[in-house]
C-alpha positions as CSV (number, residue, x, y, z in Angstrom):
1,X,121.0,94.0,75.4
2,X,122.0,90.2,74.8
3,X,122.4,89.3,78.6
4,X,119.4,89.3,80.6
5,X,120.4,91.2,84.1
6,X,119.2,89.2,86.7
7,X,120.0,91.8,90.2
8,X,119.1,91.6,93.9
9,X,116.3,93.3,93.6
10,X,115.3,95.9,96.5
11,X,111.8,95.4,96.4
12,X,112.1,91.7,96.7
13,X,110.9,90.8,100.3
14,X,113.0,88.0,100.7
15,X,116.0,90.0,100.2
16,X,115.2,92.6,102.7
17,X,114.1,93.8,106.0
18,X,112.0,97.0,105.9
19,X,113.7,98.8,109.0
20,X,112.3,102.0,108.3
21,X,109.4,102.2,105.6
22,X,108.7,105.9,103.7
23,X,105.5,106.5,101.8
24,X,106.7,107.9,98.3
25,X,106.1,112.0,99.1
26,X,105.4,112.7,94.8
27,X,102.5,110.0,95.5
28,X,98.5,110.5,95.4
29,X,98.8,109.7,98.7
30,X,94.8,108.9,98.4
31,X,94.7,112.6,98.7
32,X,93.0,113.2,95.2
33,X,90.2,110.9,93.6
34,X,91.1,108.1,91.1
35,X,89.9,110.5,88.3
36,X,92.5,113.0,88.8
37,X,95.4,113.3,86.4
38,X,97.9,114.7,85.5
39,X,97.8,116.5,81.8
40,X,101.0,117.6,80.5
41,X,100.2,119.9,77.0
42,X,102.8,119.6,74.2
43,X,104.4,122.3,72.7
44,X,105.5,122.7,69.3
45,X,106.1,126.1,69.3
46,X,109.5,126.4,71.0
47,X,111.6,128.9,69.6
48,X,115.0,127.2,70.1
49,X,115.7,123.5,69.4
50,X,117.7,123.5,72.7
51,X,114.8,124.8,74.7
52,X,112.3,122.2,73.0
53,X,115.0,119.8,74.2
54,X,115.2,120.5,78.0
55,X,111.7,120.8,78.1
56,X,111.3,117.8,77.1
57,X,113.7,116.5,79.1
58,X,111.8,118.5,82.1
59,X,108.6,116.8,81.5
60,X,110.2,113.0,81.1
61,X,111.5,113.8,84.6
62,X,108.3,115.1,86.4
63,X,106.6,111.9,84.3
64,X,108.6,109.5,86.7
65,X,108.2,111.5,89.7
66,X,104.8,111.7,89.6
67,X,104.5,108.3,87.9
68,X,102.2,106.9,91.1
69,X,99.7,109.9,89.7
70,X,97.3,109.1,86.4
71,X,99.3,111.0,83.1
72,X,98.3,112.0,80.0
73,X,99.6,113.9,77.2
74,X,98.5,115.4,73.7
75,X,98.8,118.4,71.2
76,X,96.0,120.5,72.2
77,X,93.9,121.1,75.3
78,X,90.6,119.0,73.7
79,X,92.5,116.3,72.5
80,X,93.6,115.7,76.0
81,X,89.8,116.4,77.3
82,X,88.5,114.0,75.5
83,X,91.8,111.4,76.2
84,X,91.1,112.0,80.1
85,X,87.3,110.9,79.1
86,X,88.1,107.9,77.7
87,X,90.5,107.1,80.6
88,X,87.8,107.8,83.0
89,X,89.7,111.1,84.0
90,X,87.3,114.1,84.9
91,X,89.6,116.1,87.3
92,X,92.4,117.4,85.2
93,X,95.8,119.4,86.4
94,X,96.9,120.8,82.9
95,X,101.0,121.4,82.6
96,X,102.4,122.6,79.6
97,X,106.0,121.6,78.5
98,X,108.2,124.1,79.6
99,X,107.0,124.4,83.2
100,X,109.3,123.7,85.8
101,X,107.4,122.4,89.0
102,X,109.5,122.3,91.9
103,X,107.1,121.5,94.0
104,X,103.7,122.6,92.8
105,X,101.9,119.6,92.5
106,X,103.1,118.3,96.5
107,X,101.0,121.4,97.5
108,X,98.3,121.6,95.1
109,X,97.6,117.7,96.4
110,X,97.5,117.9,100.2
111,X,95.1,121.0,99.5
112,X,93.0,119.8,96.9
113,X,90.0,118.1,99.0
114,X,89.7,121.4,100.8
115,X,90.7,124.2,98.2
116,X,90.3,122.4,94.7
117,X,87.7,119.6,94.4
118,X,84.9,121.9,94.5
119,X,86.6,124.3,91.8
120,X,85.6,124.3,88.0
121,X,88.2,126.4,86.8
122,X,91.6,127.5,88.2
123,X,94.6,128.9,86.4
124,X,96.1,132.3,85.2
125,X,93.1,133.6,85.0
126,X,93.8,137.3,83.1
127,X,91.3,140.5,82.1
128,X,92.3,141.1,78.5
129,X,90.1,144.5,78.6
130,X,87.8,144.8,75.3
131,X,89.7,141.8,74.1
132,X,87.7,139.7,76.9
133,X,90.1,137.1,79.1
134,X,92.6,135.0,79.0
135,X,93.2,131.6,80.4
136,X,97.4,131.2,79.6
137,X,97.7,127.2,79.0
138,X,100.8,126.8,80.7
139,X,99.0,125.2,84.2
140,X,95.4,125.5,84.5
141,X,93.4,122.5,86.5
142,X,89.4,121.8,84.9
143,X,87.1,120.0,86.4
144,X,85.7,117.7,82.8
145,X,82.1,116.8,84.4
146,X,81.3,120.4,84.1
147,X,83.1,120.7,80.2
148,X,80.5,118.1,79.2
149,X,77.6,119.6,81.0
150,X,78.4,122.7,79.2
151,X,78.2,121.1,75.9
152,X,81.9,120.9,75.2
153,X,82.9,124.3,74.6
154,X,86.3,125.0,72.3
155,X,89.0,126.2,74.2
156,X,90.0,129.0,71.9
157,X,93.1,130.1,70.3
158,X,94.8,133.6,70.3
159,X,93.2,135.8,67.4
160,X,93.4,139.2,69.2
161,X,93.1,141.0,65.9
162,X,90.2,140.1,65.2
163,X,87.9,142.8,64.1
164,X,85.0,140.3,64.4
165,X,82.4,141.3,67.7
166,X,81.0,139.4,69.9
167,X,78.8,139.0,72.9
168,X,79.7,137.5,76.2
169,X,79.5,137.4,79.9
170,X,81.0,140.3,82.0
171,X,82.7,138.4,84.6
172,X,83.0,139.9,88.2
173,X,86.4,140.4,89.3
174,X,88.3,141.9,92.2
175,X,90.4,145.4,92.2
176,X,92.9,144.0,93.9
177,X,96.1,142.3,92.1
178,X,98.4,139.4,92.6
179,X,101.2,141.6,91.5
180,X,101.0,145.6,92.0
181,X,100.8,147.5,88.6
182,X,99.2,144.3,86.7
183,X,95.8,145.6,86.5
184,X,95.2,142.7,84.3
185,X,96.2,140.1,86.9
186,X,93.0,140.3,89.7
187,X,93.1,137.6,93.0
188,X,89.7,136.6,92.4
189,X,87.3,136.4,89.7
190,X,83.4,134.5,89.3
191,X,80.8,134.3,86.6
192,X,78.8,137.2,86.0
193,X,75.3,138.7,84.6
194,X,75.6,141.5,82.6
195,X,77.3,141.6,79.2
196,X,79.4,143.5,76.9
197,X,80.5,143.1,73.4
198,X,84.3,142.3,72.8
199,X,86.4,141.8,69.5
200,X,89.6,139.5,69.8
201,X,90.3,136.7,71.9
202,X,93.1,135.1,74.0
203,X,94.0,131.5,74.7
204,X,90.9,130.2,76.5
205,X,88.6,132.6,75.5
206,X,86.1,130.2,74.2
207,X,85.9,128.4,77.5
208,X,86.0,131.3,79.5
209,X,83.1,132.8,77.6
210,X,81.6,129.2,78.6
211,X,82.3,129.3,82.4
212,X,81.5,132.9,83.2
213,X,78.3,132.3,81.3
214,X,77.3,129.5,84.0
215,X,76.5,131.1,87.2
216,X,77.1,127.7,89.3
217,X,81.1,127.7,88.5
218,X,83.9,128.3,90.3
219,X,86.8,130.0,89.3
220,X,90.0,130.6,91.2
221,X,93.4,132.6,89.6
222,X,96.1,130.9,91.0
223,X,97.3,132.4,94.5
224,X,100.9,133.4,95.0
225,X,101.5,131.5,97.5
226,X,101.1,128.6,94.4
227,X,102.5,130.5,92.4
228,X,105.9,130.9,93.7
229,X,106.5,126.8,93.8
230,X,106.8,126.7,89.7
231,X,108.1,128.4,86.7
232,X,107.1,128.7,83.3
233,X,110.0,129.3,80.6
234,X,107.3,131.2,77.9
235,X,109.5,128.7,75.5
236,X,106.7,129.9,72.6
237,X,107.2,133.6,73.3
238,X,110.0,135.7,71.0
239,X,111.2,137.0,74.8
240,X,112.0,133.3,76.2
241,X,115.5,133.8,77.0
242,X,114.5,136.1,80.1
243,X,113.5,133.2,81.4
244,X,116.4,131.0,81.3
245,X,117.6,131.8,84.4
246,X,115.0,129.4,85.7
247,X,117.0,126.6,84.3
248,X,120.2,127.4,86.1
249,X,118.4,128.1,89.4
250,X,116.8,125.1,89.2
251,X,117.4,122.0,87.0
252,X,121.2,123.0,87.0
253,X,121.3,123.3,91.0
254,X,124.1,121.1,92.0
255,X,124.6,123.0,95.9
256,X,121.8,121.2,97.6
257,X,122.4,118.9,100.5
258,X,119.6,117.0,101.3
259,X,119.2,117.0,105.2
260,X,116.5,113.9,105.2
261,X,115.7,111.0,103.3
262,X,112.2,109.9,101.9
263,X,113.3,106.3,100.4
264,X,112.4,103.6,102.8
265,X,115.4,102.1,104.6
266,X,116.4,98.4,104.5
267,X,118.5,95.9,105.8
268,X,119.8,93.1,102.9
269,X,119.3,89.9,104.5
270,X,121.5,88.6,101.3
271,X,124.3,91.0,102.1
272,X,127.0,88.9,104.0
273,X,130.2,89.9,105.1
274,X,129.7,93.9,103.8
275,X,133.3,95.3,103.9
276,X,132.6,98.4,101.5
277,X,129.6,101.0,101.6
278,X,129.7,103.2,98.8
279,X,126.4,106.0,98.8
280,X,125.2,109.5,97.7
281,X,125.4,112.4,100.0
282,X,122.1,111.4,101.6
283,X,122.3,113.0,104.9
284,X,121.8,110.2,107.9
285,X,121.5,107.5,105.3
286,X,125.0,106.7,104.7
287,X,125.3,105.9,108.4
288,X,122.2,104.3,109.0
289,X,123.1,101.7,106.1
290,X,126.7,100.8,107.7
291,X,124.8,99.9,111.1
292,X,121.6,98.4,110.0
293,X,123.6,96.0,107.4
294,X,126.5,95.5,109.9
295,X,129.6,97.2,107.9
296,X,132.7,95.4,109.1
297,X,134.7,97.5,111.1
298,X,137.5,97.4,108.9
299,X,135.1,98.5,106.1
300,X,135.2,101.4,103.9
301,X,132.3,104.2,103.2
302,X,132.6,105.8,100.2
303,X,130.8,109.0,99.7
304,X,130.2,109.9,96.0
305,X,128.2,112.9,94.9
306,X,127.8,115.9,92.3
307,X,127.2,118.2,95.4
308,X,130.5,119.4,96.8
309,X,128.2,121.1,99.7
310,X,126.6,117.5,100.5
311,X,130.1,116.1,100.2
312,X,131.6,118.6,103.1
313,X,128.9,118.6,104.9
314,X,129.2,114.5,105.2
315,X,132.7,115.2,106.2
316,X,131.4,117.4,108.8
317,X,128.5,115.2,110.3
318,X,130.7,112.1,110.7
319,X,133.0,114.1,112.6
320,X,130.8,116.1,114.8
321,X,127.2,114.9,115.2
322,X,126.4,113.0,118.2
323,X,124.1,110.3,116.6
324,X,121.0,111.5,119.5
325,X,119.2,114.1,117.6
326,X,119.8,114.7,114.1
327,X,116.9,117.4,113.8
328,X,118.3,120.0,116.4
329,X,121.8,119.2,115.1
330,X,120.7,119.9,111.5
331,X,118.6,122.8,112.7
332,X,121.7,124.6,114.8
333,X,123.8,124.3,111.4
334,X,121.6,126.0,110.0
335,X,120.8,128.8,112.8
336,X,124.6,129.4,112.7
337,X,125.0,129.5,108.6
338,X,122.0,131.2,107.8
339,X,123.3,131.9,104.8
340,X,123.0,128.0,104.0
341,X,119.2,129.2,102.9
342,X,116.5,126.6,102.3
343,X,117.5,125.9,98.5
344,X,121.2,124.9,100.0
345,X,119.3,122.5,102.7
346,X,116.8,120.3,101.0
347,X,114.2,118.3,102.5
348,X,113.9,120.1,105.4
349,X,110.1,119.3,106.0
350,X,111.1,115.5,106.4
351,X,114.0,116.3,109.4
352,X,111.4,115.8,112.3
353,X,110.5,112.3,110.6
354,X,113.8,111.0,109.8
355,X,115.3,112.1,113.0
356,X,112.4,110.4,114.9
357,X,112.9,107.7,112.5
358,X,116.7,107.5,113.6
359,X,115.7,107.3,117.5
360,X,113.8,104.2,117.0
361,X,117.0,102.1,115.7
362,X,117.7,99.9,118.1
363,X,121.8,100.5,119.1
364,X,122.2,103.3,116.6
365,X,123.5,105.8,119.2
366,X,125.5,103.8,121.1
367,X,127.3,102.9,117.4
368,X,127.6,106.2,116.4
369,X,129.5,107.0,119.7
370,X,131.8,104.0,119.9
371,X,135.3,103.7,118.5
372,X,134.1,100.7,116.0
373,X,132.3,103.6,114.3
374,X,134.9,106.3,114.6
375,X,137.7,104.1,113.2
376,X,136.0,103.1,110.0
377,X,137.7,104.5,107.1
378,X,135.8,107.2,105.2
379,X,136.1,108.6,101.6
380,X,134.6,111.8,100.2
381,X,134.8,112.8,96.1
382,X,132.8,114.8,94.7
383,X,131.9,113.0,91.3
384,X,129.5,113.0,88.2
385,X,127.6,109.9,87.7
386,X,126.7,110.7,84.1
387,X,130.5,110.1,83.7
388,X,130.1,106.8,84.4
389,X,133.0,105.1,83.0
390,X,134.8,107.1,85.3
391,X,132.9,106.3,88.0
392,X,133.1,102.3,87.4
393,X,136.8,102.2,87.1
394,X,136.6,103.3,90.7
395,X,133.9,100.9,92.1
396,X,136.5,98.3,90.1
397,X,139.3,99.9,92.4
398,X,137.4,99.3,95.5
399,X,136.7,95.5,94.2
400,X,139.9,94.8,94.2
401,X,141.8,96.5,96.6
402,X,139.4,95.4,99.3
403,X,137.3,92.8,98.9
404,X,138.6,89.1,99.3
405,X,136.3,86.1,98.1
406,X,133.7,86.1,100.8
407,X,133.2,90.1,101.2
408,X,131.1,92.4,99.6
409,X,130.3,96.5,98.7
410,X,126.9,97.7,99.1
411,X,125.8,100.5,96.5
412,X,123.2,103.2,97.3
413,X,122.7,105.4,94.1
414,X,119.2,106.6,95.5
415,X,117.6,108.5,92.6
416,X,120.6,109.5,91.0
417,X,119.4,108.5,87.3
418,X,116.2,110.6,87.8
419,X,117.4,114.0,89.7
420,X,116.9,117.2,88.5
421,X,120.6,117.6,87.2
422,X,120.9,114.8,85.6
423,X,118.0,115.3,84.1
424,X,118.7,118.3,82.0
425,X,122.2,116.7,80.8
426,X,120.8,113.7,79.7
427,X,117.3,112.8,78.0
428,X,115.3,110.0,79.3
429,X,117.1,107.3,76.7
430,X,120.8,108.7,77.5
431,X,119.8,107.9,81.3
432,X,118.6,104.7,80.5
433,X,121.8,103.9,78.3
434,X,123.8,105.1,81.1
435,X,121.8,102.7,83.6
436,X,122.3,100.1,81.5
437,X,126.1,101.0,81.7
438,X,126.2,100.1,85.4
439,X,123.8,97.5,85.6
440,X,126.5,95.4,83.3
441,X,128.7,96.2,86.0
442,X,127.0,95.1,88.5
443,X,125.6,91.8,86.8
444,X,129.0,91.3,86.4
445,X,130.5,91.0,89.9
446,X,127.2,90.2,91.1
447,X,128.0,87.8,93.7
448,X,130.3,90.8,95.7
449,X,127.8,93.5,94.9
450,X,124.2,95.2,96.1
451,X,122.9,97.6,94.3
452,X,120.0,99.5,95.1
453,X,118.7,102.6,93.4
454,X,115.6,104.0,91.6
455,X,115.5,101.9,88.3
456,X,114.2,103.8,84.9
457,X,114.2,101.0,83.3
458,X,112.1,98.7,85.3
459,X,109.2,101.4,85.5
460,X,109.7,102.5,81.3
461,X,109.6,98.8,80.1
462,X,106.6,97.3,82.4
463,X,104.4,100.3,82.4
464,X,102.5,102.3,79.8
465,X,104.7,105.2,80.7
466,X,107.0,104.3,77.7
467,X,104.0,105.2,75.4
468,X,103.0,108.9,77.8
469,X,105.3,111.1,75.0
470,X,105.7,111.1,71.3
471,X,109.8,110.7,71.7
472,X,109.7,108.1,75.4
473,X,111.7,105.2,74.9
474,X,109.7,102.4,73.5
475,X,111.6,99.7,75.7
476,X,110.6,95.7,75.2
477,X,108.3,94.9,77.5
């Protein structure tokens, strides 16, 4: 791009007030070691271009939200061994592309000091009978001190008809199954001393023959309680499309309303005059930027999102919340729509903090009950922010309909570039193209705009992240 955009940049101090700070919740939160990382395994087996593509797409996504964690990627599973090495990385979480996450990795943090660090070996862990086991390389998490006291061992590829025999470990393993009728499938399984001859061998065969060999390691199939917070699309396998569904559930989930917030909050010391509010469906947020940044009471709040539910449900707050306590009055919605199930109301772990967060604004309540807050003039669309053309004609309209010289709009996009919709629509370069798209706008009538949102383009050209995948961006730095 010719022009160089110069913004108000949130993250400048002298351009805000923290009123409420958030720590990032996809962060380390010093809850793993420095030599933890994530791994994400590349596959160039997909059966279907379009599959390849979302997957991808899925992986650039879970690459910024977990951008605070160390990443990797490569081809094969030693060629990222020996990358983590020569990164320093020993503790590996290995995620091949066509997982979808959800929220795996939040959990698999906050218990990995107790449940993990002491772990060698944890994955899908699977008895493959006379054919030995199987460690599937869709997620598995190694710990790479013990891969080089072992002398390195080869991972091993699938060659079950291999007539060729072997010796190896007998591994002790439980009778009971994570899933009833998968005999294959055990909940726990450790090295063992006796051994048996096998012919064939599975993905990680090698290394399993390695592990159950040593009688100090730990192995650990993942529980279902994991299990249940990620998919894995089988992209590789003739039978993927069963699997699709995964896609729609998730990725293409446009019904979620998200109850609380984890961005930090901020007043815009440079923001005079603020006559228009325009934000996503961001439950209390909205609000809480019209008082904390002093919206004129003649001002506008426009509330644009590709959530219909998070639209109404907007509607529905500003008419008939309190403003005292937003977790019982989120909590009795749901007691009274139970149908409204946990995928429908996001966030719900972060309502205790965000509604004690609200309590602690000074004057919020008695704003939310006055008149001054009741007469402001409120708009709800539901809208597309990939369309984006669309969507700046009508932050234009607002301009000039409303603001005179001296007044100015306030724009709270959140994470809108980087959200799991938009994701699958748009690659990682689309997003950024779009981005660019508003940040034009916005450099444009900069002196009656702030714009605040999660910028892809500020992390992809001053980090190494532009260089994590074969096809990322390679933005000017």
């Amino acid at each position: 791009m010719a022009d160089k955009i110069e913004l108000l940049d949130p993250t400048a101090k002298h351009n805000l007030e923290t009123v409420i700070d958030i720590k990032n919740p996809h962060g380390t939160e010093d809850k793993v070691p420095s030599t933890f990382a994530l791994a994400y395994l590349l596959n160039d087996q997909c059966r279907e271009v379009y599959i390849d593509g979302y997957s991808r797409n899925f992986l650039e996504f879970y690459s910024f939200k977990y951008r605070r964690f160390n990443q990797i990627s490569a081809g094969t599973e030693l060629e990222l061994f020996e990358k983590a090495l020569g990164k320093g990385y020993t503790k590996l979480l290995v995620i091949k592309q066509g997982n979808i996450l959800q929220d795996f990795i939040e959990i698999f943090r906050d218990e990995y000091r107790e449940k993990w660090s002491g772990v060698t070996l944890a994955g899908h862990i699977l008895d493959r009978g006379d054919q030995y086991w199987q460690l599937h390389p869709q997620l598995f998490y190694i710990d790479l001190d013990w891969w080089v006291q072992a002398g390195k061992p080869n991972f091993g590829v699938r060659d079950i008809n291999n007539p060729e025999q072997y010796e190896a470990v007998t591994p002790v393993r439980s009778t009971e199954t994570l899933v009833e009728g998968e005999w294959y499938n055990p909940v726990s399984v450790s090295p063992g001393t006796e051994t048996k001859t096998y012919c064939g061998q599975w993905e990680g065969g090698e290394l399993l023959r390695a592990v159950f060999a040593d009688p100090l390691a730990v192995t650990e199939p993942w529980p279902e309680r994991l299990r249940k917070h990620k998919s894995y699309l089988y992209p590789e396998m003739p039978d993927f499309w069963e699997e699709n569904h995964n896609i729609s559930r998730i990725f293409m989930e446009t019904t979620s309303w998200y109850v609380a917030n984890n961005e930090p909050i901020h007043r815009v010391e440079s923001v005079k005059n603020l006559k228009v509010l325009v934000s996503t469906s961001a439950g209390p947020i909205p609000w809480i930027n019209a008082y904390i940044n002093k919206l004129s009471p003649k001002g506008i709040i426009k509330i644009m999102d590709i959530c219909g539910l998070g639209v109404g449900m907007q509607h529905q707050v500003f008419n008939e919340w309190d403003g005292v306590d937003w977790e019982a009055y989120i909590n009795g919605i749901i007691e009274h729509n139970p149908i409204m199930n946990r995928t429908m109301f996001r966030s719900q772990q972060h309502l205790k903090n965000q509604s004690d967060q609200i309590k602690q604004i000074p004057g919020f309540t008695e704003w939310w009950q006055s008149d001054e807050r009741r007469n402001l003039r409120v708009q709800y669309q539901k809208v597309d922010f990939i369309n984006f053309k669309n969507v700046i004609r009508q932050l234009q309209d607002l301009i000039d309909r409303n603001l005179s010289d001296d007044e100015m709009m306030m724009v709270d996009l959140s994470n809108a570039f980087n959200y799991e919709y938009t994701n699958l629509l748009a690659d990682l370069e689309s997003r950024i193209k779009i981005e660019d798209e508003y940040l034009l706008f916005f450099l444009h009538n900069r002196k009656q705009i702030f714009w605040k949102t999660i910028m892809l383009d500020d992390v992809y050209r001053t980090t190494s992240m532009r260089d994590l995948f074969p096809w990322s961006p390679k933005r000017d730095v």
